[in-house]
Biopython code that builds the backbone (N, CA, C, O; Angstrom):
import numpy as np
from Bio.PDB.StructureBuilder import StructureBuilder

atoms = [
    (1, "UNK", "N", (3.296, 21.343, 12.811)),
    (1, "UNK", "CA", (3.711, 20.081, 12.254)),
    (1, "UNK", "C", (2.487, 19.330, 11.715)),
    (1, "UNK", "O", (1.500, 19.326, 12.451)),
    (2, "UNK", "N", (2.405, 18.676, 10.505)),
    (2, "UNK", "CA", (1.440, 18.324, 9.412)),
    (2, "UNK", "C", (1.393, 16.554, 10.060)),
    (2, "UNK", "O", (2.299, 15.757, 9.816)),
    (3, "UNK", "N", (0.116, 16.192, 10.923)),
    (3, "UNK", "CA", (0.554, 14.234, 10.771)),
    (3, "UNK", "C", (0.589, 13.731, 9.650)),
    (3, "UNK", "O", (-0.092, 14.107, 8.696)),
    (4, "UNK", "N", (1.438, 12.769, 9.650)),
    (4, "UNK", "CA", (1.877, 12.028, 8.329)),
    (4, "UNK", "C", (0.697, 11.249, 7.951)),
    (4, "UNK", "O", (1.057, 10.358, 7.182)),
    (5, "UNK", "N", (-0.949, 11.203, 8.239)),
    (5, "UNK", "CA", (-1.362, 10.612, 7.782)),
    (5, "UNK", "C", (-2.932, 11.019, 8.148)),
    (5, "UNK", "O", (-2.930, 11.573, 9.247)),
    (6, "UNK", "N", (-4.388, 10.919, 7.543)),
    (6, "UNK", "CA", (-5.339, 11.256, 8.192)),
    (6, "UNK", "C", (-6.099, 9.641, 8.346)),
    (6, "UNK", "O", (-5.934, 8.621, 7.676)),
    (7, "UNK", "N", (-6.823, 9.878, 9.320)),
    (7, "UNK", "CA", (-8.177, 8.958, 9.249)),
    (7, "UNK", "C", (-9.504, 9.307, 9.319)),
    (7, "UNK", "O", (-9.982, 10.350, 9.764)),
    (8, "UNK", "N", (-10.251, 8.033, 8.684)),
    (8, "UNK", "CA", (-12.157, 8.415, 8.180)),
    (8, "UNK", "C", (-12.316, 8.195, 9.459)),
    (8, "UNK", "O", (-11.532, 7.404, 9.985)),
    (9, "UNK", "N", (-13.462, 8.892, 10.358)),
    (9, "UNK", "CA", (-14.525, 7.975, 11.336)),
    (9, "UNK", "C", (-14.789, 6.742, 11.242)),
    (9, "UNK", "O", (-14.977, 6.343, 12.391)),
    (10, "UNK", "N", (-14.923, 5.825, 10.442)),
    (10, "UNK", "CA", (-14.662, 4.391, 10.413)),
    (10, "UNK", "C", (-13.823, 3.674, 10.489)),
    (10, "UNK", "O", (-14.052, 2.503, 10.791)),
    (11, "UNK", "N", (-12.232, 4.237, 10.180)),
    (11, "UNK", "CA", (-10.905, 3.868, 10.863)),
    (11, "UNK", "C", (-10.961, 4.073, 11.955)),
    (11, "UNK", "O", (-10.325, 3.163, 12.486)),
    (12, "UNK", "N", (-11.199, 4.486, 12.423)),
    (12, "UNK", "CA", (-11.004, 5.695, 14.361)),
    (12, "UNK", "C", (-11.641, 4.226, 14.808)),
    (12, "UNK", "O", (-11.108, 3.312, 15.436)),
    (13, "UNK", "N", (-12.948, 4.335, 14.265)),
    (13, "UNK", "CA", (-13.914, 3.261, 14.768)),
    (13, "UNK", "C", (-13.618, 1.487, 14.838)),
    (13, "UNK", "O", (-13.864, 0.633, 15.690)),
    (14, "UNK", "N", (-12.991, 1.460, 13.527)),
    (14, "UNK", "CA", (-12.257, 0.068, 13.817)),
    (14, "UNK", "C", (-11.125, -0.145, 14.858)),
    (14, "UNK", "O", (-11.128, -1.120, 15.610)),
    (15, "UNK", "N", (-10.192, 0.771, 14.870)),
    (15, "UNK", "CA", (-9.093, 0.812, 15.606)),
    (15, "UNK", "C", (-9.278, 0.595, 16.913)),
    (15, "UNK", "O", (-8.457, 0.094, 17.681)),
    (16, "UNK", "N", (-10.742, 1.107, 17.259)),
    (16, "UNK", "CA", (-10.947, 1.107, 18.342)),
    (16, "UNK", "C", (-11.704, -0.082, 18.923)),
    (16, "UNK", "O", (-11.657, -0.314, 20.131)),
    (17, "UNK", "N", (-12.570, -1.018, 17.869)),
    (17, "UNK", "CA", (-12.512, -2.321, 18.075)),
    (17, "UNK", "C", (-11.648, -3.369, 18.020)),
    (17, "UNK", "O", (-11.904, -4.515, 18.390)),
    (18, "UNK", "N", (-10.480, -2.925, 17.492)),
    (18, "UNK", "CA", (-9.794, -3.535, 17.476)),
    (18, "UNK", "C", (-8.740, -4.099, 19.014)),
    (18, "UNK", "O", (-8.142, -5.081, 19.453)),
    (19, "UNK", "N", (-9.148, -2.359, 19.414)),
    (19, "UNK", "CA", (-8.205, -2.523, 20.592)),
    (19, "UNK", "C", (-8.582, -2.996, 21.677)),
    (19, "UNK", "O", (-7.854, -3.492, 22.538)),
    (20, "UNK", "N", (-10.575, -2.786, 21.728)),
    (20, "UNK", "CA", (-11.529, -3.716, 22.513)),
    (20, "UNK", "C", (-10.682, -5.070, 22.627)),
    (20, "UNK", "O", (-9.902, -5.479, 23.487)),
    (21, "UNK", "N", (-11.234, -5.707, 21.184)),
    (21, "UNK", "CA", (-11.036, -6.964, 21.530)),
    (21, "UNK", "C", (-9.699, -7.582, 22.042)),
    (21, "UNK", "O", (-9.489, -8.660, 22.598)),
    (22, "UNK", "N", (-9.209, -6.992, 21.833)),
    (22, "UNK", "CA", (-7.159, -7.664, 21.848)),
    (22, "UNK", "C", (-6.853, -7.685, 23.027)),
    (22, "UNK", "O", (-6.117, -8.550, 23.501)),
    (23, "UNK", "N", (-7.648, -6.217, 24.057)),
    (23, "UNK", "CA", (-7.379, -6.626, 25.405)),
    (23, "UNK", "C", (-8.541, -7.767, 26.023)),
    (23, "UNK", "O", (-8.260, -8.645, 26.839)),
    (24, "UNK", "N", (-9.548, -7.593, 25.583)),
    (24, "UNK", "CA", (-10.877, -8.680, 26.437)),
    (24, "UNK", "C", (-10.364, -9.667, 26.083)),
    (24, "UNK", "O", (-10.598, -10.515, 26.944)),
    (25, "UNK", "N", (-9.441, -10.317, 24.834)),
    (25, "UNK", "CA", (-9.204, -11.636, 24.297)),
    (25, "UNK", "C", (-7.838, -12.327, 24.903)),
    (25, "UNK", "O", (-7.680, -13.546, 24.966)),
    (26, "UNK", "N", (-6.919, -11.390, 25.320)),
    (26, "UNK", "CA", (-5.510, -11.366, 25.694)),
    (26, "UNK", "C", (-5.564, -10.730, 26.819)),
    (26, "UNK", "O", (-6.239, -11.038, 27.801)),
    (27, "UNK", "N", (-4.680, -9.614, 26.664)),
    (27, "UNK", "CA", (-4.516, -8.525, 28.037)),
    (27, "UNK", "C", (-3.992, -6.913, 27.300)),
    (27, "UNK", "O", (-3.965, -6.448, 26.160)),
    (28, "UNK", "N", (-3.656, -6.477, 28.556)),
    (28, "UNK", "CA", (-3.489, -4.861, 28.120)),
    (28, "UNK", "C", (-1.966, -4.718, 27.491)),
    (28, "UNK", "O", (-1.686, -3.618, 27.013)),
    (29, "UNK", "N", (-1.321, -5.387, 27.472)),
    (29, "UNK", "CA", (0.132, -5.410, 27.548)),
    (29, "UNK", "C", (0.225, -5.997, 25.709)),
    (29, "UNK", "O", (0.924, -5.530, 24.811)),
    (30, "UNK", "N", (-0.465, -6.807, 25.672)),
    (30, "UNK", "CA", (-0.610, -7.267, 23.637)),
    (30, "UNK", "C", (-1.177, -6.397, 23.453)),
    (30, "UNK", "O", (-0.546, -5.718, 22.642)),
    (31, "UNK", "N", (-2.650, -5.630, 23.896)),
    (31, "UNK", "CA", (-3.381, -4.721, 23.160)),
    (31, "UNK", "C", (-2.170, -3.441, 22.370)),
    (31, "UNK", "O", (-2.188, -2.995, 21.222)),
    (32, "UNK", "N", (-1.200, -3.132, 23.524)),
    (32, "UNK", "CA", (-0.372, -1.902, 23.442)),
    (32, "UNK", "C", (0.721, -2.473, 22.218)),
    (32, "UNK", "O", (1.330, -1.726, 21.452)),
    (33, "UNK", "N", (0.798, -3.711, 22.228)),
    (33, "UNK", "CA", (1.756, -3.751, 21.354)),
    (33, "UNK", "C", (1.482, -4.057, 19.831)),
    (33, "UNK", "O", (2.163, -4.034, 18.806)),
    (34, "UNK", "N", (-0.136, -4.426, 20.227)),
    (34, "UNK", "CA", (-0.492, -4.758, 18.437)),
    (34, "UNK", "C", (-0.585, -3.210, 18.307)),
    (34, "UNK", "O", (0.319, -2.627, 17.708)),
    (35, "UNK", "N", (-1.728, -2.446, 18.884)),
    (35, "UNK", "CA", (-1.901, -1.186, 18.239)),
    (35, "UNK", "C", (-0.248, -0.408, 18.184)),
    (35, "UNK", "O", (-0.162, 0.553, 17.419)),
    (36, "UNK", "N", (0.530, -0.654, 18.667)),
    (36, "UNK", "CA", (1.817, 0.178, 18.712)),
    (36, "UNK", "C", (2.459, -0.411, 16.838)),
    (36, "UNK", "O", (2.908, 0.263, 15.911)),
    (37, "UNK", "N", (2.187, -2.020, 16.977)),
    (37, "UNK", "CA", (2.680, -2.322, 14.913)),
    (37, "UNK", "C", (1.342, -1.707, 14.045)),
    (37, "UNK", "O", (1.599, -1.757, 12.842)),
    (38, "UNK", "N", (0.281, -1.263, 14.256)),
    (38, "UNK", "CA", (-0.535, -0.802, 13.026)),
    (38, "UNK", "C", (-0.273, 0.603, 12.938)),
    (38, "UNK", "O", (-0.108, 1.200, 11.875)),
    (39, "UNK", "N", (-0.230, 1.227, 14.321)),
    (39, "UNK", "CA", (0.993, 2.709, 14.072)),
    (39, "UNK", "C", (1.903, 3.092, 12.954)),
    (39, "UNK", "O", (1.990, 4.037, 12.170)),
    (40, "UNK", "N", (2.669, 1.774, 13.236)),
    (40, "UNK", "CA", (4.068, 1.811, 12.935)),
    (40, "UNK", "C", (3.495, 1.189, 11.296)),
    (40, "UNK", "O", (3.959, 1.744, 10.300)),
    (41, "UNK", "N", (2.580, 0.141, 11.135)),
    (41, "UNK", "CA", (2.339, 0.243, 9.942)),
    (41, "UNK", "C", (1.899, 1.917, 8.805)),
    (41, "UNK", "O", (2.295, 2.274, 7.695)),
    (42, "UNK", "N", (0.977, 2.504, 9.766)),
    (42, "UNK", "CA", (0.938, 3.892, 8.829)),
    (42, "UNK", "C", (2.083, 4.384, 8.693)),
    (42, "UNK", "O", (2.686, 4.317, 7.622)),
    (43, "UNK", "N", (2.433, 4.799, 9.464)),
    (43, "UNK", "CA", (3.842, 5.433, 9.134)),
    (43, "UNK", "C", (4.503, 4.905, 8.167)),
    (43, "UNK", "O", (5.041, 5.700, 7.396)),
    (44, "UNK", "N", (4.668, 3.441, 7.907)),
    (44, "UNK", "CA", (5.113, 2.957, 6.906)),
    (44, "UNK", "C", (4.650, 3.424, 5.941)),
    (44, "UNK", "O", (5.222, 4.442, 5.552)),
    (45, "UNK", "N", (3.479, 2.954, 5.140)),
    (45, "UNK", "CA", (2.391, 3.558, 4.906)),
    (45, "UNK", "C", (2.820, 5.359, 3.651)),
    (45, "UNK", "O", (2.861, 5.710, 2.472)),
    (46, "UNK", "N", (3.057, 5.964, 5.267)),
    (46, "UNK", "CA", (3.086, 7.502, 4.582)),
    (46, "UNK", "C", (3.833, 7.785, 4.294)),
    (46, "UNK", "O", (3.836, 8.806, 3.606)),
    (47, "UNK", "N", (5.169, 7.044, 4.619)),
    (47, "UNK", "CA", (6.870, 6.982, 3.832)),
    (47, "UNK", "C", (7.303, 6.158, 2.844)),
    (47, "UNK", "O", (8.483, 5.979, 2.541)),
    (48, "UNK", "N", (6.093, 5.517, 2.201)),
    (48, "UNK", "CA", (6.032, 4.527, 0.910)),
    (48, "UNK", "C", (6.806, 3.456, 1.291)),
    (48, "UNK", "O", (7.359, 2.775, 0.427)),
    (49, "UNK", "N", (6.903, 3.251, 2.266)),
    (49, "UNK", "CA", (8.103, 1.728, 2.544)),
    (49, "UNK", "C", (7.167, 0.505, 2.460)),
    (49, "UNK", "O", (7.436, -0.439, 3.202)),
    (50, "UNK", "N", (6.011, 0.402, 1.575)),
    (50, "UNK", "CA", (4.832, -1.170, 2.088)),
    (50, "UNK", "C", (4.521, -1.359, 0.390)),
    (50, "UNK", "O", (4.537, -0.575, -0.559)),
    (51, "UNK", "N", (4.299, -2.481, 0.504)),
    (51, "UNK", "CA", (3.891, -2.563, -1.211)),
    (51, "UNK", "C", (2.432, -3.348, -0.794)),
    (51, "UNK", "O", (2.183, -4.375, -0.162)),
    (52, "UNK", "N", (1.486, -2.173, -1.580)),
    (52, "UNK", "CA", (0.260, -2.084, -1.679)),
    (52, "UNK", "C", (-0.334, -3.005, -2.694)),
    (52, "UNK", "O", (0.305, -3.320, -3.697)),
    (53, "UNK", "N", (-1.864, -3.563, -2.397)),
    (53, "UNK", "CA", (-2.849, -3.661, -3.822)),
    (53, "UNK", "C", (-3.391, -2.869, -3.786)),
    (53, "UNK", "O", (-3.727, -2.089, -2.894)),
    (54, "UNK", "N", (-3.588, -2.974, -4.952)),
    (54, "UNK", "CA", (-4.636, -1.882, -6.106)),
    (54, "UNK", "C", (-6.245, -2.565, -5.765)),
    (54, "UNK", "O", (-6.530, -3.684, -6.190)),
    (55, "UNK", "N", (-7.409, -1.588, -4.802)),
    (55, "UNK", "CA", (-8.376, -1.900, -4.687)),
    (55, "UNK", "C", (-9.370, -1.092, -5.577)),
    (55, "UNK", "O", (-10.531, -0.927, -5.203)),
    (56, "UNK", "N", (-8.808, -0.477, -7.019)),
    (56, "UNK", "CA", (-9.654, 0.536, -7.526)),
    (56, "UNK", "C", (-11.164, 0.084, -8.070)),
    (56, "UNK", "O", (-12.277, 0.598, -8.181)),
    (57, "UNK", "N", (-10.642, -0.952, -8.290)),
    (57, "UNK", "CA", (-12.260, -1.761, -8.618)),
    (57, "UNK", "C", (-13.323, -1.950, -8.090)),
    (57, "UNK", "O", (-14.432, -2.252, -8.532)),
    (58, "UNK", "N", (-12.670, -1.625, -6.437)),
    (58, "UNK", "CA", (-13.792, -1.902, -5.467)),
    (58, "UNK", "C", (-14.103, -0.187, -4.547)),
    (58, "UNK", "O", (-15.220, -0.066, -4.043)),
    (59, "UNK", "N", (-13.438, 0.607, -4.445)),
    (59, "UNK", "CA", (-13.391, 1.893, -4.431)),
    (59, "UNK", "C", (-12.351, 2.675, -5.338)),
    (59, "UNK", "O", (-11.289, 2.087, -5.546)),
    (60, "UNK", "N", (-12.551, 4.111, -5.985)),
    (60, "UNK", "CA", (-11.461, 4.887, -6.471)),
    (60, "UNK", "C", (-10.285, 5.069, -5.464)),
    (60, "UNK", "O", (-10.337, 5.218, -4.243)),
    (61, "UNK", "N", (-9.237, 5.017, -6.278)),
    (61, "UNK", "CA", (-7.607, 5.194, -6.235)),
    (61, "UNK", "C", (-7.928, 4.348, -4.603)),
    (61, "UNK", "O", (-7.220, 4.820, -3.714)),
    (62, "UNK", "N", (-8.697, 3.420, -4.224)),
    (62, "UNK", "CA", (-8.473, 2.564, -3.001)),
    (62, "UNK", "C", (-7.356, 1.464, -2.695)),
    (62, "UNK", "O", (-7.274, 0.403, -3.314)),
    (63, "UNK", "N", (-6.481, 1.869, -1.627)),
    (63, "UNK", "CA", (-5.271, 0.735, -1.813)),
    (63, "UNK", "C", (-4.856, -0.086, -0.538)),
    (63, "UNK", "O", (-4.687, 0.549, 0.503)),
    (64, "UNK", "N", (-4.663, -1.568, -0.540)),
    (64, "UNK", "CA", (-5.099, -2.194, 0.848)),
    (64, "UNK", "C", (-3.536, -2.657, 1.085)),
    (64, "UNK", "O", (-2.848, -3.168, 0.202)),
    (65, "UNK", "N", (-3.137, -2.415, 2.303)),
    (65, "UNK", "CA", (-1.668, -3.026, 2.970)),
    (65, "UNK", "C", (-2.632, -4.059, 4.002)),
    (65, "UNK", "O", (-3.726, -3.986, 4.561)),
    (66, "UNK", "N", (-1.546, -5.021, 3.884)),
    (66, "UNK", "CA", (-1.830, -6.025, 4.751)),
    (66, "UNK", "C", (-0.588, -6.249, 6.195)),
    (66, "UNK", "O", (0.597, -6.534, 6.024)),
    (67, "UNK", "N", (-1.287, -6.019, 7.617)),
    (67, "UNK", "CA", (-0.520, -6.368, 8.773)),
    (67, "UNK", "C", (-1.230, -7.181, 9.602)),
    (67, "UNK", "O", (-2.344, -6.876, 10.026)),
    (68, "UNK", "N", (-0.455, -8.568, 9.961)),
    (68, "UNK", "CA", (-1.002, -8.978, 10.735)),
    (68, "UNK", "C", (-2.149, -9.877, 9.995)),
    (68, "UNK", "O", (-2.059, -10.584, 8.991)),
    (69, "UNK", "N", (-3.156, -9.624, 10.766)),
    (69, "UNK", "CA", (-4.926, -10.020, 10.669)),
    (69, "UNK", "C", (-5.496, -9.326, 9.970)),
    (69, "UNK", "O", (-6.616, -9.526, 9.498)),
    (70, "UNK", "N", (-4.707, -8.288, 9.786)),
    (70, "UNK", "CA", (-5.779, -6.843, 9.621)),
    (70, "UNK", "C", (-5.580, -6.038, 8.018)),
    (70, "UNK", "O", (-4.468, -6.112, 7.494)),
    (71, "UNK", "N", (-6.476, -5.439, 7.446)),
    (71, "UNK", "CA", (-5.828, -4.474, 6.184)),
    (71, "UNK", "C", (-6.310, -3.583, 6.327)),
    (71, "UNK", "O", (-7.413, -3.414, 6.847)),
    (72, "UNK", "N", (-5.307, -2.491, 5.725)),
    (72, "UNK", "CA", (-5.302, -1.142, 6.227)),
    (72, "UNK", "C", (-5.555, -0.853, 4.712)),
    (72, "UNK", "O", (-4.847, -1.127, 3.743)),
    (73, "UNK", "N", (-6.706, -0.252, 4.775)),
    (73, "UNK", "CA", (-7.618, 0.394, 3.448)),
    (73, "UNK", "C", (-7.025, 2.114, 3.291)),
    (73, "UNK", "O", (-7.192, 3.036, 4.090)),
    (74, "UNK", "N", (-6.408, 2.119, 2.169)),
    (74, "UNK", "CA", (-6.354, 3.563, 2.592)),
    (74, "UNK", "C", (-6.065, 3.930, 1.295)),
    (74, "UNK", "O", (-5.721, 3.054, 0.502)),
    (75, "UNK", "N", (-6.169, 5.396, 0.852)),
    (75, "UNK", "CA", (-5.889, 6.265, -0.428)),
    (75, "UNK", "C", (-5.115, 7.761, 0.391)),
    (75, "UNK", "O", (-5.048, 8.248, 1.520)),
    (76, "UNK", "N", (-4.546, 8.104, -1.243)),
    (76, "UNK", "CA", (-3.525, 8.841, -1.376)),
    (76, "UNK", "C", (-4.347, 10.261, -1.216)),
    (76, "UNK", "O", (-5.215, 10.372, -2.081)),
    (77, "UNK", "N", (-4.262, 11.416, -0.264)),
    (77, "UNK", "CA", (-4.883, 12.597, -0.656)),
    (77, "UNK", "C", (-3.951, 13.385, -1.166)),
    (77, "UNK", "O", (-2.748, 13.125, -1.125)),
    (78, "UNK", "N", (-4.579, 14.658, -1.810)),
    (78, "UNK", "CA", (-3.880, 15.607, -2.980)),
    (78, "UNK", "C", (-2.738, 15.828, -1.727)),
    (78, "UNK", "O", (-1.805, 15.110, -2.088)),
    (79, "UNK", "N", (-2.496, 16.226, -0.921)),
    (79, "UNK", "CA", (-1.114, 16.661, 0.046)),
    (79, "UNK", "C", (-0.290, 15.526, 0.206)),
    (79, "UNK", "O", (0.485, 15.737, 1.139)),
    (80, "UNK", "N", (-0.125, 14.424, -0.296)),
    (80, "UNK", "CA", (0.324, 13.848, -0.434)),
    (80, "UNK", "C", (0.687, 12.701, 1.022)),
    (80, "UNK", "O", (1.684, 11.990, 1.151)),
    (81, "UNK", "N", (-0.465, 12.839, 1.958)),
    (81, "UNK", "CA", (-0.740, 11.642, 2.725)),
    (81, "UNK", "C", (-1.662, 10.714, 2.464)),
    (81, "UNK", "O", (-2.347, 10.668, 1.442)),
    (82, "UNK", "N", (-1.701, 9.825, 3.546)),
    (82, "UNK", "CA", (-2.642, 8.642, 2.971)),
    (82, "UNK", "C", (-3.460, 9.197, 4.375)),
    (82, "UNK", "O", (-3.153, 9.575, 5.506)),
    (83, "UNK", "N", (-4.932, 8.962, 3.408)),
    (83, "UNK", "CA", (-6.060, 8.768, 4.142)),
    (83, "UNK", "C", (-6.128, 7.069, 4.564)),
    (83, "UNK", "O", (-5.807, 6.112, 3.859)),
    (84, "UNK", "N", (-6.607, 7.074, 5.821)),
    (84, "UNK", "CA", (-6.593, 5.120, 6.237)),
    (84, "UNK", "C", (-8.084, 5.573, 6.167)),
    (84, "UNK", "O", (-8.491, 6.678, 6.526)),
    (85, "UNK", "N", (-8.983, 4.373, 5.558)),
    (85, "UNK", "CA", (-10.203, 4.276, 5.575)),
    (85, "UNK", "C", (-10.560, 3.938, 5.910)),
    (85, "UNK", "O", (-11.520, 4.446, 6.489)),
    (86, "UNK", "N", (-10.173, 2.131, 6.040)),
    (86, "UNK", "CA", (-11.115, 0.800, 7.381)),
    (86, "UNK", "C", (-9.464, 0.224, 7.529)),
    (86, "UNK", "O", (-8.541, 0.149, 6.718)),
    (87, "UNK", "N", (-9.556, -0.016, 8.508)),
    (87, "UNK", "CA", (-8.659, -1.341, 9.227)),
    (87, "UNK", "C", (-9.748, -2.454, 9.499)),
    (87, "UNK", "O", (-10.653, -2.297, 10.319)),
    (88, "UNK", "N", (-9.571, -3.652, 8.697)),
    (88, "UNK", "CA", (-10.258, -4.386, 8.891)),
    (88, "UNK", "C", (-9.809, -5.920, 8.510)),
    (88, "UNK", "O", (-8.926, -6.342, 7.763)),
    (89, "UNK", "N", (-10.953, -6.691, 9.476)),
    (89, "UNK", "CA", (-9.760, -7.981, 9.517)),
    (89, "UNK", "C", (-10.015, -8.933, 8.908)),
    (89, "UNK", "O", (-11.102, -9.474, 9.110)),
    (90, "UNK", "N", (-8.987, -9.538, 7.825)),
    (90, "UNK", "CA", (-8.401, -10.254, 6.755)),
    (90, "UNK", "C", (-9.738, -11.577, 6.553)),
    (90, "UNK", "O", (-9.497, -12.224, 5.533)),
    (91, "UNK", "N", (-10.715, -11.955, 7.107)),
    (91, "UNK", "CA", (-11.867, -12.692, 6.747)),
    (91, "UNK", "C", (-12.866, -11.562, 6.448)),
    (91, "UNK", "O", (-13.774, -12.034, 5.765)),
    (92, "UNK", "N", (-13.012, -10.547, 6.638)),
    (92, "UNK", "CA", (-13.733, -9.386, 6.196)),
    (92, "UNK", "C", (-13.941, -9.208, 4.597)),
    (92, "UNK", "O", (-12.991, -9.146, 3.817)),
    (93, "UNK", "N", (-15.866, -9.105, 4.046)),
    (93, "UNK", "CA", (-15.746, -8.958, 3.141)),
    (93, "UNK", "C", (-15.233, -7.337, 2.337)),
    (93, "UNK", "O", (-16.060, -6.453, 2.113)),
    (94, "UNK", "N", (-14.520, -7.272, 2.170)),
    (94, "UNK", "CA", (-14.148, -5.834, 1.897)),
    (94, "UNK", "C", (-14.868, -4.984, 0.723)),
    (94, "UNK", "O", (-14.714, -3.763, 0.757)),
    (95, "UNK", "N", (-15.542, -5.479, -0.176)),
    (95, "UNK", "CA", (-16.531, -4.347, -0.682)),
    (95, "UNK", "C", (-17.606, -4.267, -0.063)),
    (95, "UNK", "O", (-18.150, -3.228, -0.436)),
    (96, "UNK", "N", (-18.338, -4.883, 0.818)),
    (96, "UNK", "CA", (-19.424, -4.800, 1.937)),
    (96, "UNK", "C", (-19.266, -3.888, 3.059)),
    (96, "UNK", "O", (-20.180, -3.318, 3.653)),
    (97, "UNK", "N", (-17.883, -3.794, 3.318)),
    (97, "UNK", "CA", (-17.644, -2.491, 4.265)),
    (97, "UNK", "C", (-16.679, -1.142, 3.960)),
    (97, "UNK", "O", (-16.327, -0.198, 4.668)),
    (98, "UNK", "N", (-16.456, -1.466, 2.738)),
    (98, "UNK", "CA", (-15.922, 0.352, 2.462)),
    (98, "UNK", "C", (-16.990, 1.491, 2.545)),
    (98, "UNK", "O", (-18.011, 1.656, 1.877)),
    (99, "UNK", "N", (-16.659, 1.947, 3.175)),
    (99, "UNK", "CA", (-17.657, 3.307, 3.382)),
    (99, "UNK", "C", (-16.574, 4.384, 3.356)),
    (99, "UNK", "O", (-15.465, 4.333, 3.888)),
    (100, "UNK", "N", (-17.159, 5.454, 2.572)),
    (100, "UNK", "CA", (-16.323, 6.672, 2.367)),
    (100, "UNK", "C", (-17.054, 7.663, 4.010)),
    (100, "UNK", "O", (-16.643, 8.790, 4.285)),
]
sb = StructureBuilder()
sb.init_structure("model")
sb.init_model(0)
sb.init_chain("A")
sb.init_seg("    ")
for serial, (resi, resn, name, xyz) in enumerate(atoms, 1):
    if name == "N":
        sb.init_residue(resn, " ", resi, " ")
    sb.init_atom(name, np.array(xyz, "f"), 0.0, 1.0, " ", f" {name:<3s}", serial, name[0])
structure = sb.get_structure()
């Protein structure tokens, strides 16, 4: 079975600050449920159900969904999933941290 979606080392890496902070800031019980909607956002995501911007200006074929706090940076690969690139949060300058 093919996952519906890949991620860069710098997604992995945000996700995972993300989930730092949500429990040190809140508790374990929000942490599970925000990361359980940015899930549920890819998936969205890889079943075309989200209406995207167009970030090509700032990386190629780069396209940002917005959940929450957070935007989910991601492009289309030839197999027809989305690569997530940064999850990153919505005061973030976003051509300062795209990294391929």
């Amino acid at each position: 079975m093919t996952v519906p979606f890949k991620f860069k080392k710098a997604a992995l890496n945000d996700l995972r600050e993300i989930s730092l902070y949500t429990r040190k800031n809140w508790d374990t019980e929000q942490e599970h449920v925000y990361m359980k909607g940015i899930f549920a956002c890819f998936e969205k995501i890889a079943n075309h159900q989200t209406h995207n911007r167009n970030f090509s200006h700032i990386e190629p074929d780069c396209l940002i969904h917005k959940i929450s706090h957070h935007l989910v940076v991601f492009r289309w690969l030839e197999d027809g999933r989305p690569e997530i690139l940064r999850v990153l949060h919505e005061k973030m300058d976003i051509s300062l941290t795209l990294v391929r």
